[in-house]
ZAGURO-303517 format. One line per 8 residues: number of its first residue (from 1); their letters; for each residue x, y, z of C-alpha. Coordinates in steps of 0.001 Angstrom, whole numbers, plus 500000, padded with zeros to 6 digits. Layout:
# ZAGURO-303517
NUM) A) X Y Z; ...
This chain:
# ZAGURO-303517
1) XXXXXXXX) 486870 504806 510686; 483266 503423 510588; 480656 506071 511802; 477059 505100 512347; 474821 507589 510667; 472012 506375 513399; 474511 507814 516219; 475538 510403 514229
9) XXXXXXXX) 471846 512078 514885; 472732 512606 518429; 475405 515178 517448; 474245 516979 514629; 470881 516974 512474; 471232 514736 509168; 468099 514226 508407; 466364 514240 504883
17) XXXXXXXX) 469830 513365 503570; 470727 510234 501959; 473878 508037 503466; 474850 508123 499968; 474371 511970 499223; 476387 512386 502690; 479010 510113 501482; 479648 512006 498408
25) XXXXXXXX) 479724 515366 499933; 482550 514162 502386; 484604 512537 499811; 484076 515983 497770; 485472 517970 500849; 488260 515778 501332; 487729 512649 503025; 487761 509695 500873
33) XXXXXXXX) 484502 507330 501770; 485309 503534 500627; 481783 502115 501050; 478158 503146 502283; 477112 499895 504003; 473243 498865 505209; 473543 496952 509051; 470675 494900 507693
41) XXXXXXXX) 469038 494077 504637; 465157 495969 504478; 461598 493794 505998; 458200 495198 507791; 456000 493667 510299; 458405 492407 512492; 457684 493517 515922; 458763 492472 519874
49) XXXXXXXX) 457018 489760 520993; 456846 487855 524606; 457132 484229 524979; 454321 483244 527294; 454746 479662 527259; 457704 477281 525826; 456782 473240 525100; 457809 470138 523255
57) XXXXXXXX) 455857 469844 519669; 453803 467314 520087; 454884 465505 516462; 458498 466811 516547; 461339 466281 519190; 463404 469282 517804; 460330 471599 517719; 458628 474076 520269
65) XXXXXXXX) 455367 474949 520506; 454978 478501 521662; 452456 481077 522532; 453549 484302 521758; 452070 487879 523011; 452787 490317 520308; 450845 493527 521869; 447701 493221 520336
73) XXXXXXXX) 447225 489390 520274; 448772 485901 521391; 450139 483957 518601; 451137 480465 518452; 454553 479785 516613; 456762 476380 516330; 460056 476929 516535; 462928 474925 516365
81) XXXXXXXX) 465679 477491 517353; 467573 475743 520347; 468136 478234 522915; 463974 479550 522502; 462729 479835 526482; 459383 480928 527915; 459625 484244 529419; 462085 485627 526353
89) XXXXXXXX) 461474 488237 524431; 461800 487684 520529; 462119 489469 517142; 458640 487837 515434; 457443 488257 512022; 453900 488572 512013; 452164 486810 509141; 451703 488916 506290
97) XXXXXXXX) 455566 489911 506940; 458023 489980 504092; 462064 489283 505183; 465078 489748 502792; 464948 487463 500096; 461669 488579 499450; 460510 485322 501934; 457136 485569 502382
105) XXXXXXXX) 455601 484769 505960; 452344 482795 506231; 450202 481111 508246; 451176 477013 508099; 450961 473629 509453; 453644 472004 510913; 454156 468501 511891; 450036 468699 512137
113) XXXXXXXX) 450134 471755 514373; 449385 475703 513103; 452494 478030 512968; 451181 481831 512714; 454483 483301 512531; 457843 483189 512892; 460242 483971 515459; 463768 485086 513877
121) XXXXXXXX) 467134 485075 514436; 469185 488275 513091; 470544 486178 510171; 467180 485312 509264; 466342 489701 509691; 469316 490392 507041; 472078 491022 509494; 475818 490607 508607
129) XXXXXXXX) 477738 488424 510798; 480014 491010 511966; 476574 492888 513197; 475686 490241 515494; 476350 490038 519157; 478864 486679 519541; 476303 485136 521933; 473422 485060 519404
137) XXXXXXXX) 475873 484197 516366; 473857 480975 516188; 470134 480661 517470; 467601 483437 517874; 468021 486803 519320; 466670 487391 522869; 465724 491380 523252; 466549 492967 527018
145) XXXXXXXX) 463875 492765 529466; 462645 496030 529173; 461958 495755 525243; 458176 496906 525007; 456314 494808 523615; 454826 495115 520354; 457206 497262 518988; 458733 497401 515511
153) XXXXXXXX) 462346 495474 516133; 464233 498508 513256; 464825 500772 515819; 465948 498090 518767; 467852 496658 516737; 469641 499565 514930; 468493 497894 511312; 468003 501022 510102
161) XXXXXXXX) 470939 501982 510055; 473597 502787 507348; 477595 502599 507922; 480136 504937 506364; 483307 503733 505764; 486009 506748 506094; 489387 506475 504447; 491207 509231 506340
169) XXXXXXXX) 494802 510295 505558; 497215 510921 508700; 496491 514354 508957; 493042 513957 509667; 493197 512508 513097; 490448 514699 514074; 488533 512471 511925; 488601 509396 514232
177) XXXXXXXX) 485853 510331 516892; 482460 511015 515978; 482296 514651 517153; 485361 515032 514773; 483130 513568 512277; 480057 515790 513561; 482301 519066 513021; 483170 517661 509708
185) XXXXXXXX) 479201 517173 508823; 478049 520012 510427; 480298 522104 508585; 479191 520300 505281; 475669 520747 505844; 475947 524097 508059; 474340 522486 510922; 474960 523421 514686
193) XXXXXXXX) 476457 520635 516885; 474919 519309 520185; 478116 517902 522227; 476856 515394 524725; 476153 515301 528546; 479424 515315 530932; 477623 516290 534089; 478428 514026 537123
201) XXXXXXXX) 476926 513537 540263; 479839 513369 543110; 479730 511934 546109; 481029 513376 549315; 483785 511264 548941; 486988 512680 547622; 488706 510395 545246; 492057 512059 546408
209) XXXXXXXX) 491502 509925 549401; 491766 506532 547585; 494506 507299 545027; 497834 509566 544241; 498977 510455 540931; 502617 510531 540031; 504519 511343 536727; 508265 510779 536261
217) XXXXXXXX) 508701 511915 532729; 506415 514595 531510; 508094 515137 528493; 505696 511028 527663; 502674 511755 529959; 502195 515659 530426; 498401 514877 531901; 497553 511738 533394
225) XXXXXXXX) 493234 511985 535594; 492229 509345 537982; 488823 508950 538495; 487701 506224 541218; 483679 505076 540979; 482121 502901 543736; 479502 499925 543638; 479715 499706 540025
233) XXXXXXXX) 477256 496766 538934; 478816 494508 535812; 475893 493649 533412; 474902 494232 529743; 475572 497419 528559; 472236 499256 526787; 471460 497351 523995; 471433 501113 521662
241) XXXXXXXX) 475200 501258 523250; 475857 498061 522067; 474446 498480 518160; 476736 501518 517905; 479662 499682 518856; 478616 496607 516617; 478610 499042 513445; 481620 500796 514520
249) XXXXXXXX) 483372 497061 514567; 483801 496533 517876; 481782 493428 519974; 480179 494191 523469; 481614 492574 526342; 480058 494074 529600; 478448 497752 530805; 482029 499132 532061
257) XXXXXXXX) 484394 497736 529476; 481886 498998 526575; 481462 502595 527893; 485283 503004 527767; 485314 502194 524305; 482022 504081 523574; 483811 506931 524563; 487201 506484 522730
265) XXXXXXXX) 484896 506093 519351; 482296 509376 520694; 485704 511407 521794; 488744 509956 519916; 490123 509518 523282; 491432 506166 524694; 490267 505418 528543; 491369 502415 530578
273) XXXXXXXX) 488958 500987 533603; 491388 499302 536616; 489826 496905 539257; 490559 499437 542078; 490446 496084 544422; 493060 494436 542175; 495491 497395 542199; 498166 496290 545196
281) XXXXXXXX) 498095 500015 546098; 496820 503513 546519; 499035 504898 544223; 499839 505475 540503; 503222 505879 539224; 503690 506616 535512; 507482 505637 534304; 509485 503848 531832
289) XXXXXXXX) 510080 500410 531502; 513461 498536 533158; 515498 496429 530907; 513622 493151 530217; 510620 493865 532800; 508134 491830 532674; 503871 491974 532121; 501306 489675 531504
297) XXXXXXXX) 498446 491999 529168; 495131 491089 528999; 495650 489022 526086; 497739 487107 528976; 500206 487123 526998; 503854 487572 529075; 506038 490601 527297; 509244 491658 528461
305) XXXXXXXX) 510287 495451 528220; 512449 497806 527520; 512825 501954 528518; 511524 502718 525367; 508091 501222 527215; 506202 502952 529022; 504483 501683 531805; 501372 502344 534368
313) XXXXXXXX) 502522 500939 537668; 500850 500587 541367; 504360 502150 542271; 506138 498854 542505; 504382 496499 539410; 503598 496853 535747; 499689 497363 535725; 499641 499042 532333
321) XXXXXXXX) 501402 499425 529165; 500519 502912 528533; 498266 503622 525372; 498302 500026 524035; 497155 497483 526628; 496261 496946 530488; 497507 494128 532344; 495717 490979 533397
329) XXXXXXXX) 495915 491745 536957; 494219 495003 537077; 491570 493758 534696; 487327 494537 534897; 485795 491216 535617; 482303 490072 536226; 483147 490625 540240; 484094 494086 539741
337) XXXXXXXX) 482783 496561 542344; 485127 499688 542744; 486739 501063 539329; 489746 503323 538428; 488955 505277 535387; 492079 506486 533280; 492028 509136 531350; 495381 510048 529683
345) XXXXXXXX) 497790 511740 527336; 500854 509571 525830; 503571 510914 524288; 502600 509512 520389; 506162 508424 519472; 506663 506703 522814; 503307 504398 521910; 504394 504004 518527
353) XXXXXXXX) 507786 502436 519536; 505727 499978 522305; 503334 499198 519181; 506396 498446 516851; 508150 496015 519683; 504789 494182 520984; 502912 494083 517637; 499687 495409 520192
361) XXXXXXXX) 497991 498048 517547; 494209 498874 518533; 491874 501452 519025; 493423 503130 521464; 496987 502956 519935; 496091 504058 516849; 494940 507214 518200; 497933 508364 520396
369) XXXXXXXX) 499753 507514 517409; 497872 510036 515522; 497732 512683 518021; 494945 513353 520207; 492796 516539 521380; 494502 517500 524900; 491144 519845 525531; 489088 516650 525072
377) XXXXXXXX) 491112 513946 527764; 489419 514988 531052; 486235 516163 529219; 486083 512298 527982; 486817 510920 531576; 483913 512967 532906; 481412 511685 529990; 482263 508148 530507
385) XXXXXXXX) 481749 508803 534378; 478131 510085 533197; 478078 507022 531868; 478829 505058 534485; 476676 506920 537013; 473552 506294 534641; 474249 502832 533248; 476523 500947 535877
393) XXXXXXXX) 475280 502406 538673; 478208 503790 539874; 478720 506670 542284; 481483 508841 541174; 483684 510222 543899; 484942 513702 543883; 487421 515396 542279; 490118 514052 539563
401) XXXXXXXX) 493279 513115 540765; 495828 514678 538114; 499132 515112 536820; 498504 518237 534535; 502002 519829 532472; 499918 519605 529402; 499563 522321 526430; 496179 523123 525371
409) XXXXXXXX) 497375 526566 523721; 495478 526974 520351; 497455 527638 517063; 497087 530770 515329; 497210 531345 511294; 496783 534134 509504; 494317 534957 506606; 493440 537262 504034
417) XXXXXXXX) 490542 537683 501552; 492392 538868 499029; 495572 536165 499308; 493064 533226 499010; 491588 534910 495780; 494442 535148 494869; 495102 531611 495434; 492163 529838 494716
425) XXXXXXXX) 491602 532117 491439; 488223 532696 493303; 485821 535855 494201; 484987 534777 497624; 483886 537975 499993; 484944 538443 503161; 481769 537674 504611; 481983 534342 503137
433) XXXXXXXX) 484897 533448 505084; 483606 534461 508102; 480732 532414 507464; 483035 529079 506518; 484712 529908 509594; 481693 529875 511731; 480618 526800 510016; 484075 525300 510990
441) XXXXXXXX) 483608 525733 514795; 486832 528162 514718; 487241 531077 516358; 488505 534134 515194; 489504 537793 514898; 488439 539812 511990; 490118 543059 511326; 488724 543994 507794
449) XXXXXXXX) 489763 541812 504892; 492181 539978 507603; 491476 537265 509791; 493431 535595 512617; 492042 532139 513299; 492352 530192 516372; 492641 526787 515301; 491213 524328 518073
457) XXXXXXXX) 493193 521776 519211; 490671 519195 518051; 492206 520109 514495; 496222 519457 515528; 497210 519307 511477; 496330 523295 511052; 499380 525341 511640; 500139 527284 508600
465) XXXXXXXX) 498035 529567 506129; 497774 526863 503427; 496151 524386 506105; 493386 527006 506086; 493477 527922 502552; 492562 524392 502333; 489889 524655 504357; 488274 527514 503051
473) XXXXXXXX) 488432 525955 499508; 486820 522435 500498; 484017 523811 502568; 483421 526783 499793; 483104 523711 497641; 486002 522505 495086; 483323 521982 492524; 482871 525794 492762
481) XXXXXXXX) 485950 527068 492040; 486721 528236 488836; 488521 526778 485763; 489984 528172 482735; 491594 526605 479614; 495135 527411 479092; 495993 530716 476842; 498879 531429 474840
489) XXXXXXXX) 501375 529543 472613; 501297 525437 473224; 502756 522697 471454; 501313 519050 470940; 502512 516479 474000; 504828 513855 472294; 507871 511652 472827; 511656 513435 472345
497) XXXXXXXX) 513597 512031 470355; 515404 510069 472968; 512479 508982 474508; 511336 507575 471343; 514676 506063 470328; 514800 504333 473885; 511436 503353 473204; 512407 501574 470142
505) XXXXXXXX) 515112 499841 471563; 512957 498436 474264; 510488 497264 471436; 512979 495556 469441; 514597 493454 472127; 511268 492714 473267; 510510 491524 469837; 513795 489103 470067
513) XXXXXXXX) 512404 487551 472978; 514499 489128 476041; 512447 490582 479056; 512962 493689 480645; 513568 494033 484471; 515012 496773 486970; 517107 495780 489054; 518857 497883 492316
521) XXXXXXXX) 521098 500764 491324; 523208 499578 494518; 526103 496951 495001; 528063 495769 497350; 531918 495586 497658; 532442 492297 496021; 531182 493593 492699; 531345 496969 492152
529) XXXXXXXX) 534806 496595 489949; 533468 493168 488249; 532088 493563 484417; 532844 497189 484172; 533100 498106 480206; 536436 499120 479259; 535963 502371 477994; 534577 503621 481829
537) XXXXXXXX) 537474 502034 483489; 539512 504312 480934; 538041 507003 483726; 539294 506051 486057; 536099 505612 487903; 535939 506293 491834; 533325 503585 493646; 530420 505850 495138
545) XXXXXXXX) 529897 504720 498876; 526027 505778 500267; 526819 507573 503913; 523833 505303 505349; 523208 501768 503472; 520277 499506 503889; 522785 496783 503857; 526425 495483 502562
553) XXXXXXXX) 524840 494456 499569; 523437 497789 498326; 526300 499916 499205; 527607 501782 496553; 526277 503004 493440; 526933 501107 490242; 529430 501060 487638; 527795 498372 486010
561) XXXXXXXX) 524162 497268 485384; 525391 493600 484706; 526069 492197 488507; 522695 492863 489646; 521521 491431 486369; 523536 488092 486667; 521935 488113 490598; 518537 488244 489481
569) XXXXXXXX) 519885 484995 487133; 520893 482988 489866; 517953 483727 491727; 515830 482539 488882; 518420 479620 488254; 517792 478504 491900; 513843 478134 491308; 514227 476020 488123
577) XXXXXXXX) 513852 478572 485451; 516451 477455 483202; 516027 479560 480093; 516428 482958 480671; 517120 486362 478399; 517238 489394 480260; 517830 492854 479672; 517853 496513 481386
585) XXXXXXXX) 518707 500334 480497; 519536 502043 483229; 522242 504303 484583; 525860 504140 486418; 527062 506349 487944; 530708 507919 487424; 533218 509854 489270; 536456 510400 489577
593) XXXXXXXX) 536680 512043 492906; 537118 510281 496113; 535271 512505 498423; 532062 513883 496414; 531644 517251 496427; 529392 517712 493041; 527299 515462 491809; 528278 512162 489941
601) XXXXXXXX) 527738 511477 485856; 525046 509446 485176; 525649 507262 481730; 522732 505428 480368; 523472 501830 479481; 521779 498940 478263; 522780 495346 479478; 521576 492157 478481
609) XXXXXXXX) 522028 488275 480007; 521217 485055 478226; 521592 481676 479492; 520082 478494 478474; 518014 477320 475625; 517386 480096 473091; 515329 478167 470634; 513165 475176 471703
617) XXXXXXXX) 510471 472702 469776; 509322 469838 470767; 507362 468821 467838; 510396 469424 465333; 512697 468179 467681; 514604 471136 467411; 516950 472715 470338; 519637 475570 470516
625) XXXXXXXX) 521539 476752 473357; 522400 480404 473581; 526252 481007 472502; 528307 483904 471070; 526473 484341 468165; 523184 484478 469349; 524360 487228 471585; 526579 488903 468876
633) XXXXXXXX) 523814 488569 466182; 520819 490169 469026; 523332 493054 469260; 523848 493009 465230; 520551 493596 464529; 519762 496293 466890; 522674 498292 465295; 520455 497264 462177
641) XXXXXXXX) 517441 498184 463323; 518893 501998 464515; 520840 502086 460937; 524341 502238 463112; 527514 501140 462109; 528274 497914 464355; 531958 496949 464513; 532928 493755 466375
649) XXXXXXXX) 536134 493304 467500; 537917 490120 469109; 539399 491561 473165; 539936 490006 476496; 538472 491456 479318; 538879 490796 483071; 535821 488196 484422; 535286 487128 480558
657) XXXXXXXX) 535817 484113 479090; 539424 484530 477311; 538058 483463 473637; 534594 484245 473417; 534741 488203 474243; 534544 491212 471867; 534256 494741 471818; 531417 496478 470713
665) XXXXXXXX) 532181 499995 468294; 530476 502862 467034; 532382 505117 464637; 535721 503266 465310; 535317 504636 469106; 534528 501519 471627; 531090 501551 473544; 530969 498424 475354
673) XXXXXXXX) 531147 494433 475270; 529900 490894 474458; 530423 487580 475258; 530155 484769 477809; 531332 485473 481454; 534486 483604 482431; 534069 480061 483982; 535229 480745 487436
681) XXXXXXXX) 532837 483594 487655; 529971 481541 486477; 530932 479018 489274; 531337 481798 491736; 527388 483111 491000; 525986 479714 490837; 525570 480407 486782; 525565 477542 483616
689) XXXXXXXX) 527075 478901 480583; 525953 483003 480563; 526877 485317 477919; 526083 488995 478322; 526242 492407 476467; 526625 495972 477448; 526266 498853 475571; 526575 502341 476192
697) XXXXXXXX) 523475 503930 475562; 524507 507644 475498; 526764 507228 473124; 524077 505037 470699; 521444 507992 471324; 523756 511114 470662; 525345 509168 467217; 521761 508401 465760
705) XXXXXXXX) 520322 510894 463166; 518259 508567 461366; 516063 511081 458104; 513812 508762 457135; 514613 506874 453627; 513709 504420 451389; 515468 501784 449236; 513924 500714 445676
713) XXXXXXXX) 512488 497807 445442; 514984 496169 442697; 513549 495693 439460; 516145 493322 438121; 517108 489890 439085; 520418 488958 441893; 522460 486730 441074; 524500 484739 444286
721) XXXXXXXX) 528289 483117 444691; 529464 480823 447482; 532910 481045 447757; 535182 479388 450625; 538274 480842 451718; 541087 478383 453232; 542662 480580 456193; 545384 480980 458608
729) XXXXXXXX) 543604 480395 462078; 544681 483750 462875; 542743 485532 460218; 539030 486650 461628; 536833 486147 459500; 535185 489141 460050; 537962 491256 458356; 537591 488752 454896
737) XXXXXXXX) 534200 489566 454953; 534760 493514 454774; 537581 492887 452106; 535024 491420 450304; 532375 494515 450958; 535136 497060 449978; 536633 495321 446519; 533143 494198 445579
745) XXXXXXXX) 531064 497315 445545; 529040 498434 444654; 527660 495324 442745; 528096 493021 445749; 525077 493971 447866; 525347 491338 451004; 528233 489289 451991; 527209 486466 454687
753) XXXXXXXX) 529540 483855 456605; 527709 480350 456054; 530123 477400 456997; 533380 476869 459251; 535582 473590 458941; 538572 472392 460726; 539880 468630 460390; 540638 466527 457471
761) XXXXXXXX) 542304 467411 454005; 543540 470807 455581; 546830 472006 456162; 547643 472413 460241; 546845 475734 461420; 544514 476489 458552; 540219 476526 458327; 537925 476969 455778
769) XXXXXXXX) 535991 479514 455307; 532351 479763 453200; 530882 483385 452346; 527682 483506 450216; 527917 487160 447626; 524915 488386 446203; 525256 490230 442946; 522579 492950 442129
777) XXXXXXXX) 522460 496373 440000; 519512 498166 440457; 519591 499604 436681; 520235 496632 434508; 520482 492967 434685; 523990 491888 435235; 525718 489408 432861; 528566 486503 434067
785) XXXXXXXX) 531219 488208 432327; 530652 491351 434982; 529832 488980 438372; 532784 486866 437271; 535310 489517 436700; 534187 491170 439910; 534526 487620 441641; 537888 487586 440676
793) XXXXXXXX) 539184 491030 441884; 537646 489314 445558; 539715 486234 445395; 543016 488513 444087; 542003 490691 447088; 541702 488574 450027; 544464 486287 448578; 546654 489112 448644
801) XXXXXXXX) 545705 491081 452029; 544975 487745 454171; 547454 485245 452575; 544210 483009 451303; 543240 481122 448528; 540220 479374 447212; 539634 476151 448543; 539362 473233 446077
């Protein structure tokens, strides 16, 4: 909402208050001002002059020579605007005058010929754009005929005026006229209100005579006022009409047209002007739409219906759509004469749903959508036919021909001094209220400390005691109310320990080089088994259905982050990002029921997906796809990282691929999965080679118990031993290396897998296998007689448990 401090006077009395000061003390009572905003930029001596002569310059064919009466003397200007015309009259700037820009005006020669002055255009005054009437958007500004002479152009031109810029939530549709906004100010400043002028003059015609009123659903239109006004004259509406519209953001058009909207801006309710000539009839007939009815709007734009329209008809055509736009039959045109003045009350959900299918928002929509004062809709009818009367000429017929089932009942709350004190931690007497009551414009019944409040209709969003707790507080001033620290026994804020684990489990796959993402906690039928970790399907899970779901894709809840995951792959695959190394924590969601009747376990679990290069330079020429062990050895040192236990173990899972698959456990007790998804799933998902991990979280969290510790820095030398292993192809080589932990501690410190061969000089069946030992005692320096005779009680060991022997 944009409200025009300059038409704000006419309501209530804001002056010796800055538009800024105002602007903060609305925001501080509730409503949220964006942006104070000047209509034009500050200059002096510009005054109203009349163009007493127009002619060619004699050195110049794009120049005029003019003569100028400015009130107190004739000056002669060149200008070279293109639609200048004796007999206009012009904003000049006298010399002497300063415009924005600090531009300086001054007597000067032109072409040979004296210029003393200047006559401007509104860009050249410091106008925005959007402040300028379309028809002057380029050339100079022509004032009305009746602009006196002389005159200072600030006030004509409204360029003293500042624009407030109201961010209103929904509830404050009350907001959207600018008595609303007058209440709201008035209140502020405890100023009176002066509502404007709705007297008519009737005719001794009866407008009964010309039209009928009728109303098949009241239920959408409880009040519906026709008001019929003779020998209008179409012209220019008054050019102080026309500058409050500009600021409020909406462009003139003609006298009739802009007092309809003056009035939906001035009352917050929407009015409609019909060519009563163009009508077909003498009747009205309010009703819904038929299937795939037709109606050209004023846009002229053809739109075909439905009954969820609503429509103003002449009893047998569309001449409406009711609250949103009129039809380009019925329209006010420049050959207007007679007029049919709605005045109306939509039901707000029926305009919504006509707003939804046409895509027509405006003005007037907006505010049926919001709700409108029902004490205000024939009270707005008669000011714009005041309007009419005094600026169109018009002669108003009487009477108002009406369909009225409409509720203008009040709401009552009720209020107590001592429950808002008790609320508000304040010491506000009971006097007080009464006063912020007064201040309100509410009405009310005092019976001691109690009140019961009338809340007027204007204010549809009061209906319970905390809507006027509210209002008591912001007009008592929020600043004033009191604050106290907290008292009594408090604790530092900090992270639990979860939180804090979590947290370092985010930073250290972060630090790998995976990114984090959220995906939907929803899937659809196709994949709510898939990639499920064997220890949940242990459970027996149940797939959770939603009742209602936004689609087949996002039907039931998860039992797996990963298929969502691998989605948001193949979306990225499909846009040419190639490389990718994702990961989430997030929950599933387990039952065992098939009918819910308590809520489902959530289980915390972290997923990963890799696919593509993991390592790439250019410069080095160096390149390395993502495989098992890249996977394996991400998961490896996050178990490091947490001090865990990591045991790997060699499984085939459903939608894996059949050799590259383990299982993932804790304490000997499994907790989830890695390796690369099986082929024909990858083709099914539009993947390249994808490997994945999931882990269950929960299980990670309640296990850790990490006391912080600290190793000694050894203070004697290691000594290392490579040692390679010829194997059965059977044997892992996982389960050498912890033979060669367990039989070599505690002086073997590290045991690492370095080389694999297969091929030449070895038995079928059989591989090699390289390990790398490193010796170390942190109290002495070890001698080879102790790393050898421990280096033989490995080979002995393996040899014996694995069937291996060293290879030559």
């Amino acid at each position: 909402m944009l409200v025009s401090l300059n038409w704000l006077k006419n309501y209530v009395d804001i002056d010796g208050i800055s538009p800024e000061e105002l602007a903060e003390k609305v925001t501080k009572s509730g409503i949220e001002v964006d942006n104070v905003e000047y209509i034009a930029q500050q200059s002096n001596n510009v005054v109203i002059g009349y163009v007493e002569t127009c002619e060619k310059h004699p050195n110049a064919d794009k120049l005029n020579l003019c003569q100028v009466n400015v009130g107190e003397e004739t000056l002669q200007i060149i200008c070279g605007a293109p639609n200048i015309r004796a007999g206009q009259k012009v904003a000049v700037a006298k010399p002497g005058a300063v415009l924005p820009g600090n531009f300086k005006i001054k007597k000067a020669k032109l072409r040979g010929v004296e210029s003393n002055g200047m006559i401007c255009s509104l860009q050249e005054l410091g106008f925005n754009e959007k402040h300028i009437p379309k028809e002057f958007t380029e050339g100079i500004y022509v004032f009305p005929e009746d602009a006196p002479i002389g005159e200072s152009v600030d006030t004509l031109l409204n360029a003293n005026d500042a624009v407030l810029e109201f961010d209103l939530t929904p509830n404050r549709a009350d907001a959207l006229s600018m008595l609303g906004v007058a209440y709201e100010v008035g209140a502020l400043l405890d100023k009176s209100i002066n509502l404007p002028s709705e007297e008519v003059n009737v005719s001794s015609e009866k407008a009964a005579d010309y039209i009928s009123v009728k109303v098949e659903d009241e239920s959408l239109n409880p009040y519906y006022g026709a008001f019929v006004i003779k020998d209008v004259e179409i012209k220019s509406s008054p050019l102080w009409m026309q500058n409050y519209l500009l600021a409020a953001g909406i462009r003139p058009i003609n006298n009739v047209v802009d007092i309809t909207n003056y009035v939906l801006l001035e009352y917050g309710q929407p009015l409609h002007a019909f060519d009563y000539d163009r009508l077909g009839s003498k009747e009205i007939v309010v009703r819904s739409a038929k299937q795939d009815e037709k109606i050209v709007t004023l846009d002229d734009v053809e739109r075909t219906l439905t009954p969820e329209n609503l429509l103003i008809t002449n009893g047998k055509d569309p001449i409406a759509l009711a609250g949103v736009m009129g039809g380009a039959d019925s329209e006010v045109t420049g050959e207007t004469k007679n007029i049919l003045l709605e005045a109306a009350f939509f039901n707000s959900i029926s305009i919504r749903k006509t707003v939804k299918a046409t895509g027509l928002r405006s003005e007037a929509s907006t505010r049926y959508e919001k709700g409108i004062d029902p004490n205000r809709v024939k009270r707005a009818g008669l000011r714009a036919c005041h309007l009419l009367e005094q600026y169109a000429g018009g002669k108003v017929l009487d009477g108002v021909v009406e369909f009225d089932k409409l509720d203008r009942t009040e709401k009552t709350v009720e209020i107590n001094t001592n429950t808002i004190n008790s609320r508000l931690g304040t010491e506000i007497s009971t006097d007080e209220i009464a006063k912020i009551l007064d201040r309100l414009s509410f009405n009310y019944e005092r019976e001691g400390e109690s009140f019961t409040v009338f809340a007027p209709t204007r204010r549809q969003d009061i209906t319970i005691f905390e809507d006027m707790l509210e209002e008591v507080a912001r007009i008592y001033g929020y600043d004033n109310l009191p604050f106290t620290l907290p008292t009594g026994a408090s604790t530092a804020g900090g992270l639990t320990k979860r939180q804090s684990l979590r947290r370092s489990v985010k930073n250290y796959l972060e630090g790998v080089g995976l990114m984090e993402t959220r995906t939907y906690s929803l899937t659809s039928d196709t994949f709510i088994k898939k990639l499920v970790s064997p220890e949940i399907l242990t459970l027996n899970p149940e797939p959770i259905s939603l009742a209602m779901p936004m689609s087949e894709e996002h039907k039931y809840l998860r039992l797996s982050v990963l298929p969502e995951l691998l989605k948001t792959v193949s979306y990225n695959l499909a846009r040419n990002q190639s490389n990718i190394s994702l990961y989430e924590i997030g929950s599933i969601f387990i039952t065992d029921e098939k009918e819910l009747t308590k809520q489902p376990d959530e289980q915390l679990r972290l997923s990963g997906v890799l696919t593509g290069k993991w390592l790439e330079h250019l410069w080095q020429q160096e390149s390395k796809k993502v495989d098992f062990y890249v996977v394996k050895g991400i998961v490896e040192g996050l178990f490091e990282h947490l001090e865990l236990p990591l045991t790997v173990k060699q499984t085939k899972l459903a939608d894996m691929h059949p050799g590259r698959t383990a299982a993932i456990l804790l304490n000997g007790k499994e907790i989830g999965f890695i390796g690369q998804l099986h082929p024909a799933l990858e083709k099914e998902m539009d993947l390249k080679e994808t490997y994945v991990f999931d882990i269950n979280m929960e299980a990670v969290l309640d296990t850790h118990n990490h006391v912080p510790s600290y190793t000694q820095i050894p203070r004697y030398p290691s000594v290392t031993r490579d040692i390679a292993f010829i194997l059965v192809n059977e044997v892992n080589a996982g389960d050498v290396k912890t033979t060669i932990e367990e039989v070599g501690a505690p002086l073997v410190k590290q045991v690492q897998v370095f080389d694999l061969y297969k091929g030449e000089n070895l038995p079928e069946g059989k591989k090699s296998v390289a390990y790398s030992l490193l010796y170390q005692d942190p109290e002495k320096t070890l001698v080879d007689e102790e790393v050898e005779s421990s280096y033989q009680k490995v080979i002995e060991a393996v040899n014996e448990k694995h069937g291996a022997y060293v290879r030559a």
